[in-house]
C-alpha positions in Angstrom: 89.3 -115.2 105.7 92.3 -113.8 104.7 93.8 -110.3 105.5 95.1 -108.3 103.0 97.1 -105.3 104.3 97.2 -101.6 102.8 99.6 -98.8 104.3 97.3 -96.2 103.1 93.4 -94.8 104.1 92.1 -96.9 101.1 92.9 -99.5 98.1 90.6 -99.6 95.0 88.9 -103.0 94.0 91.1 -103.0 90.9 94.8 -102.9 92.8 92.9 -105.3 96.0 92.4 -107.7 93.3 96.2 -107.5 91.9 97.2 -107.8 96.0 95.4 -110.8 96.3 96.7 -112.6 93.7 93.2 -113.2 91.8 94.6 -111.3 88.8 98.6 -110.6 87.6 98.1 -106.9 86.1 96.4 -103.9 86.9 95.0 -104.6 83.1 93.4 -107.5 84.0 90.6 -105.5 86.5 87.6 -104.3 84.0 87.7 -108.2 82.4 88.0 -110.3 85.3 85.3 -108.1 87.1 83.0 -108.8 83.9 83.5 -112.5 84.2 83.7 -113.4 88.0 81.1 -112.3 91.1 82.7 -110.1 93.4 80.8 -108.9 97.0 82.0 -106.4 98.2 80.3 -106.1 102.2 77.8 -108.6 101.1 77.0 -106.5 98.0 77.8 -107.2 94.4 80.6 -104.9 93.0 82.3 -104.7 89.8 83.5 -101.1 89.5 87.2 -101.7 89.5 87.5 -98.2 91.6 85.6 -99.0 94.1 87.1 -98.0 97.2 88.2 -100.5 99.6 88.8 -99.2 103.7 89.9 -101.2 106.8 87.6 -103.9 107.7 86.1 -104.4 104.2 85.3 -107.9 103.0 86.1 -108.8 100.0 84.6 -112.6 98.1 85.8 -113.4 95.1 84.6 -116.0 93.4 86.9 -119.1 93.3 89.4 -117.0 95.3 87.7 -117.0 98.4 87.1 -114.3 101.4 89.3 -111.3 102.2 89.5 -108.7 104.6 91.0 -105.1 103.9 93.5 -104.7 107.1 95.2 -101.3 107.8 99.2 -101.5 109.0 
């Protein structure tokens, strides 16, 4: 699992996705999201603004698990 760490109360899917590394552009969210499973918690997610908050896991398929860490 790897941590990905936000300096504020919460990160939307879309900009988590850009951290990551699983996409290069903010742009890229609503198609990648359409083509690729994402759980969110254990739940499938595609809304791009779905809020993220500390301790949220995050799979992505082919990218593997995150966690949403708070600095």
């Amino acid at each position: 699992m790897k941590p990905i760490e936000i300096t504020t109360d919460y990160i939307t899917l879309g900009q988590f996705l850009k951290l990551a590394d699983c996409i290069s552009t903010g742009g890229q969210a609503k198609p990648f999201l359409a083509e690729t499973s994402v759980l969110v918690n254990g739940e499938l997610d595609n809304r791009r603004g779905r809020k993220l908050y500390a301790n949220d896991r995050v799979e992505v398929e082919g990218f593997g698990t995150f966690v949403v860490s708070r600095r």
